[in-house]
ZAMARGU-4260 file (C-alpha; in steps of 0.2 Angstrom, whole numbers, plus 5000, padded with zeros to 4 digits):
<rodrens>
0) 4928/4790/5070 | 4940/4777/5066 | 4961/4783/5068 | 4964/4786/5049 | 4949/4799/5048
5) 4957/4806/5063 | 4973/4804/5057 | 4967/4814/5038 | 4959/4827/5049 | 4973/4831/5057
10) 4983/4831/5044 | 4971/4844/5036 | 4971/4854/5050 | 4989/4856/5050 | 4991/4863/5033
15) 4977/4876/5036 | 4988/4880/5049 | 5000/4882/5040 | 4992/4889/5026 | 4986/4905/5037
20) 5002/4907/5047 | 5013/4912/5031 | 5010/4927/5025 | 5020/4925/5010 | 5010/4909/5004
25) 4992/4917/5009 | 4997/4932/5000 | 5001/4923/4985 | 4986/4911/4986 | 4975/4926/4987
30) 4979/4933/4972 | 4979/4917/4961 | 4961/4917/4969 | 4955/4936/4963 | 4962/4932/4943
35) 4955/4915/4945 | 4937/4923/4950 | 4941/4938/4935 | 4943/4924/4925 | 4927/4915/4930
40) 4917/4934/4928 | 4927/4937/4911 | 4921/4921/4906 | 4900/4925/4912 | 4900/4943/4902
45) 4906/4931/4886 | 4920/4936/4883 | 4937/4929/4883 | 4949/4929/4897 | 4965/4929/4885
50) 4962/4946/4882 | 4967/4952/4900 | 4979/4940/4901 | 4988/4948/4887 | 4985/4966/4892
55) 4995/4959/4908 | 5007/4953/4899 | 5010/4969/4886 | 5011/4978/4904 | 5023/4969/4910
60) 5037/4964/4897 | 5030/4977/4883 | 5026/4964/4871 | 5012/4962/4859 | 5005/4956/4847
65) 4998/4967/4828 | 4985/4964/4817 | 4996/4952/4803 | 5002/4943/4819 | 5018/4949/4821
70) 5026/4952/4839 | 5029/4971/4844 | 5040/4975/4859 | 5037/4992/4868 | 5045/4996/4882
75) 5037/5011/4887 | 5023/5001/4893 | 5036/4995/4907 | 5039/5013/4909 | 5022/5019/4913
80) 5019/5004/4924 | 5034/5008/4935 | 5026/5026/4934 | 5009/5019/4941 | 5015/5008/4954
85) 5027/5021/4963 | 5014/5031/4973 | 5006/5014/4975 | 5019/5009/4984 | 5025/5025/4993
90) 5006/5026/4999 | 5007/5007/5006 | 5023/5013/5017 | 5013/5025/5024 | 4999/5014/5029
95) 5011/5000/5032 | 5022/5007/5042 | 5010/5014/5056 | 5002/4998/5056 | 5017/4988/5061
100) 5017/5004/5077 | 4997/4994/5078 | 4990/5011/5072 | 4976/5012/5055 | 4983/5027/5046
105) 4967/5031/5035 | 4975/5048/5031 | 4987/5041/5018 | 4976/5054/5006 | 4977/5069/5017
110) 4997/5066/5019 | 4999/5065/5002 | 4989/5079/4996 | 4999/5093/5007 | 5014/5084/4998
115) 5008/5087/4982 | 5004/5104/4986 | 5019/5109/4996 | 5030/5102/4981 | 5018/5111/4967
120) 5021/5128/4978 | 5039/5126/4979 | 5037/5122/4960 | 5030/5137/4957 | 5038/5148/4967
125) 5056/5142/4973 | 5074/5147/4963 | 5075/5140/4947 | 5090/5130/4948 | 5094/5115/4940
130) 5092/5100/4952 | 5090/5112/4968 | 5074/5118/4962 | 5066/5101/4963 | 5076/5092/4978
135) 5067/5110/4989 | 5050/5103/4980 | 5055/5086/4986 | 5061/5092/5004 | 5046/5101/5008
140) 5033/5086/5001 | 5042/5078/5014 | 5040/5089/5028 | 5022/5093/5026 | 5017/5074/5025
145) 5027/5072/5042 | 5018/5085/5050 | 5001/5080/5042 | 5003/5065/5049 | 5013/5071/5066
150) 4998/5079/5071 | 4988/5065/5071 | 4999/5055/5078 | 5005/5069/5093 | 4985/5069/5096
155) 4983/5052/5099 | 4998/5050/5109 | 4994/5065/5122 | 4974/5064/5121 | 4970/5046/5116
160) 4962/5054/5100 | 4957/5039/5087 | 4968/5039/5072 | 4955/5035/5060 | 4941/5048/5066
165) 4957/5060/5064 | 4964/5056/5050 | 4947/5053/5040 | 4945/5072/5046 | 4960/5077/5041
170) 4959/5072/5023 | 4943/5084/5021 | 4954/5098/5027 | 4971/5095/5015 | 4959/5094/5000
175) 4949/5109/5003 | 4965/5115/5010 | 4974/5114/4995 | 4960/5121/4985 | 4959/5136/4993
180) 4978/5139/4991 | 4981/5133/4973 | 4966/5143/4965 | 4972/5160/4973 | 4990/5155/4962
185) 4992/5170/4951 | 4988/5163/4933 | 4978/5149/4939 | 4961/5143/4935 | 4948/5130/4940
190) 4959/5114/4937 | 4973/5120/4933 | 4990/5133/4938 | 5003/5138/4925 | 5019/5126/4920
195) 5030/5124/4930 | 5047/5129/4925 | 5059/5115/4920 | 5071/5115/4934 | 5057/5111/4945
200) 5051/5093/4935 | 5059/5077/4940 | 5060/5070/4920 | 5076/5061/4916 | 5081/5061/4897
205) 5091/5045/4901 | 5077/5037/4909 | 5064/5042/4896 | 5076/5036/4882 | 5079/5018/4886
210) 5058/5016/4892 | 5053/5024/4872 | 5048/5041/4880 | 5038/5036/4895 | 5034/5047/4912
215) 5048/5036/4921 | 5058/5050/4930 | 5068/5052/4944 | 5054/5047/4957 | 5062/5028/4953
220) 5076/5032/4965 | 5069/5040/4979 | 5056/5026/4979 | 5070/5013/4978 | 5078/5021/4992
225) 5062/5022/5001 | 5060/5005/5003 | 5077/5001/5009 | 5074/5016/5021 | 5057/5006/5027
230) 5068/4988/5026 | 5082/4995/5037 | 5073/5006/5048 | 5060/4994/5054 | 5073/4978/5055
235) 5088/4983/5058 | 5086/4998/5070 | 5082/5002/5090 | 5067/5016/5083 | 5060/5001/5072
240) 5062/4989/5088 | 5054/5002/5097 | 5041/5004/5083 | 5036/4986/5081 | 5036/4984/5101
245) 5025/4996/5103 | 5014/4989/5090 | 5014/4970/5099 | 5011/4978/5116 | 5010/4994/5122
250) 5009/4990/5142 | 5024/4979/5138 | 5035/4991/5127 | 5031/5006/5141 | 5037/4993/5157
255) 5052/4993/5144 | 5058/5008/5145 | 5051/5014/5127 | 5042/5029/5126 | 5026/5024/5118
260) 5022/5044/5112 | 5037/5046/5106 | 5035/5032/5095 | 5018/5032/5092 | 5020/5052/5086
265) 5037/5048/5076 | 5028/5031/5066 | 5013/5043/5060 | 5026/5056/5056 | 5037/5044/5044
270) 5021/5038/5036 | 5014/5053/5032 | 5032/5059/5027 | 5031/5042/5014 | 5014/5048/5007
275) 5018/5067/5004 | 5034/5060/4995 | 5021/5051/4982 | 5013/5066/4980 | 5029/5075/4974
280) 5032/5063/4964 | 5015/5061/4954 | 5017/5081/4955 | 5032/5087/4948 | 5034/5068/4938
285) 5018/5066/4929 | 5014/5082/4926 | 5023/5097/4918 | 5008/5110/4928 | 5002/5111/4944
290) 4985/5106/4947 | 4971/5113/4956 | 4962/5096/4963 | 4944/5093/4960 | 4944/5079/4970
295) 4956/5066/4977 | 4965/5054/4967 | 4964/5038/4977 | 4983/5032/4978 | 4982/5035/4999
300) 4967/5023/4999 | 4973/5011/4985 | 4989/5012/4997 | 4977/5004/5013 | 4975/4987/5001
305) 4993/4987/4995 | 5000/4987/5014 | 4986/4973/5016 | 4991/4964/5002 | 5010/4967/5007
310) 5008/4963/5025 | 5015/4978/5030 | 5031/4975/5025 | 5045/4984/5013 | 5047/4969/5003
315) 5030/4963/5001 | 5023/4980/5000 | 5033/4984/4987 | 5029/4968/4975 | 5012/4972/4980
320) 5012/4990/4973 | 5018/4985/4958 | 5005/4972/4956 | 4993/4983/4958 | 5000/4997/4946
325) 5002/4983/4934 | 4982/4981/4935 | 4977/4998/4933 | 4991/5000/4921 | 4982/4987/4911
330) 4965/4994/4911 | 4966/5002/4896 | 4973/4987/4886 | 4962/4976/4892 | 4947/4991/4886
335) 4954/4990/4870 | 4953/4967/4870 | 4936/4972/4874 | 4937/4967/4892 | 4929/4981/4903
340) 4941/4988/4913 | 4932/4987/4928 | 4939/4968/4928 | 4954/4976/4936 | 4945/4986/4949
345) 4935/4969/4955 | 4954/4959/4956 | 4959/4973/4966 | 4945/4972/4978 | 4945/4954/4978
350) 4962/4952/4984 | 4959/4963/4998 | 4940/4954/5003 | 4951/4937/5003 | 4967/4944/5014
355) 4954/4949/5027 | 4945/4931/5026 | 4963/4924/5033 | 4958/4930/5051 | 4939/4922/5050
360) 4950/4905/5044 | 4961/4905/5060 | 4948/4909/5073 | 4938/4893/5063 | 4955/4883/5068
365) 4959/4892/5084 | 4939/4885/5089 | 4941/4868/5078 | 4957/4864/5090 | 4948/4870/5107
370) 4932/4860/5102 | 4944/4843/5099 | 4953/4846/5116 | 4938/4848/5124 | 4933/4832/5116
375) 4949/4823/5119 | 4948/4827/5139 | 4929/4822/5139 | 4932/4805/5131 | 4950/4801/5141
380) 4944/4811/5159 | 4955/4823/5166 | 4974/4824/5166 | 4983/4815/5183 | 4988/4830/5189
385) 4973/4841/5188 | 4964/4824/5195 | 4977/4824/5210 | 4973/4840/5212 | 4956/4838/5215
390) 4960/4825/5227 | 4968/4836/5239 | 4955/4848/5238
</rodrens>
């Protein structure tokens, strides 16, 4: 092989390299590659692609286009995508922030399901006073989510259990669970419990005036200051020091003088806390009734790909919630462009299929790199000192 082949290959090499080490640039080339497969599929079924591009579009800036061609600007579409994406990304802080303690918390679901029903009993149930009412709601989403996820996270710690046998299970239990307790409400039926009074919702005239009467509500705040929670927390503190080394290496972090339990309980703790606060807010935000759940509504799980997509960040995961509320947001639109709406599901999954082909790519290099040293020291012999070496012996 002649020295400028070697020398291509090697520059090739290194931008792979580099490629997969930054998670910003993977996360972004992964994405560009799910529309551009959408695209491709779109394109397949006969139909054309500009119609989900502009359902994206209408999603995110509000503006469309009528019938005589004129351009219409909605902002309630904005609103309603912000309503989307904010259990999205309260769902991928819970998954996220166990994962940076090297834990899979699979029981975003479960955690959110005791939040939502926690805040729908307080709802129903707790004094009707203005701002009160709904900050008790708020209070005890919190609490049930953090022992929903405590317990899973105590178990692992004292008896080695695994998180994702437990918190599979413990999905199963907070549904049923919260079936059993919502359909024994007085007044309540099959799907659904009485309204809640108004004290006890989380709308905000302001905010539904400036978005054109969306569902935009309160929840916007507490999500904001969730992930400046998650930001500082697990950057700027000793517990997410703690956290994050215990994640990297648990041998190491113990020799350190962290308590591994401790940390391990505490991380599962916060992210179920973060999941049952998305469960208060789709509760007392998108609805005006408490509802008696048939089955589960897939934000914990959809919340596993945003964390992905994210890296487990606040910052990342939080762009990535909103990209993905931004896609379901756009389903309908793009139903109505005659696009099926399915498109949306497969970019979604897609995304996800190629974030977790990054790890195939660097083994590949890791073995490419190993394979041409091997080479390298069979064409040259051994190094000196490892010859000298075997000199001596």
């Amino acid at each position: 092989m002649s020295k400028k082949s070697i020398k291509g290959l090697s520059l090739k090499e290194g931008v792979l390299d580099a490629l997969t080490r930054s998670d910003a640039l993977v996360s972004a080339a992964v994405v560009l590659l799910g529309f551009l497969v959408a695209t491709l599929l779109i394109l397949i079924v006969g139909r054309n692609p500009a119609g989900m591009y502009s359902a994206i579009v209408q999603v995110i800036t509000g503006l469309s286009q009528n019938r005589q061609g004129e351009w219409i600007w909605n902002v309630r579409y904005i609103g309603e995508w912000f309503v989307v994406s904010m259990p999205l990304i309260l769902c991928g802080f819970s998954m996220g922030f166990a994962a940076r303690t090297g834990l899979f918390n699979i029981g975003a679901e479960g955690q959110y399901i005791v939040g939502l029903t926690a805040a729908q009993l307080v709802a129903a149930f707790g004094p009707q006073i203005p701002v009160l009412h709904w900050f008790l709601a708020i209070c005890a989403a919190l609490a049930a989510g953090a022992l929903w996820g405590g317990v899973v996270g105590w178990f692992k710690a004292r008896f080695s259990v695994s998180e994702v046998v437990a918190t599979i299970m413990m999905n199963y239990i907070a549904l049923f669970g919260s079936r059993l307790v919502t359909i024994n409400i007085p007044g309540a039926n099959t799907y659904r419990i009485p309204d809640f009074p108004k004290t006890a919702l989380l709308r905000s005239p302001l905010l539904e005036s400036i978005t054109n009467n969306s569902r935009l509500n309160y929840g916007i705040w507490f999500t904001l200051a969730a992930i400046l929670f998650y930001w500082v927390v697990m950057g700027k503190t000793r517990l997410g020091y703690s956290l994050r080394a215990t994640g990297l290496n648990k041998d190491a972090a113990k020799y350190g003088g962290i308590s591994v339990n401790s940390s391990i309980t505490a991380s599962m703790a916060i992210a179920g806390a973060f999941a049952g606060l998305a469960g208060a807010i789709v509760a007392l935000g998108s609805f005006s009734y408490g509802r008696v759940l048939a089955g589960q509504d897939g934000y914990g799980f959809d919340g596993i790909a945003v964390a992905l997509v994210g890296n487990s960040t606040a910052w990342g995961t939080a762009l990535a919630g909103m990209l993905f509320g931004m896609l379901k947001s756009a389903q309908p639109l793009m139903q109505s462009r005659q696009i099926p709406k399915e498109i949306a599901s497969i970019i979604m999954g897609l995304v996800v299929v190629f974030i977790s082909l990054r790890a195939g790519v660097r083994i590949i290099l890791d073995w490419q790199m190993k394979e041409k040293a091997r080479r390298n020291e069979a064409d040259t012999g051994p190094l000196p000192e490892t010859a000298s070496k075997g000199a001596k012996t």
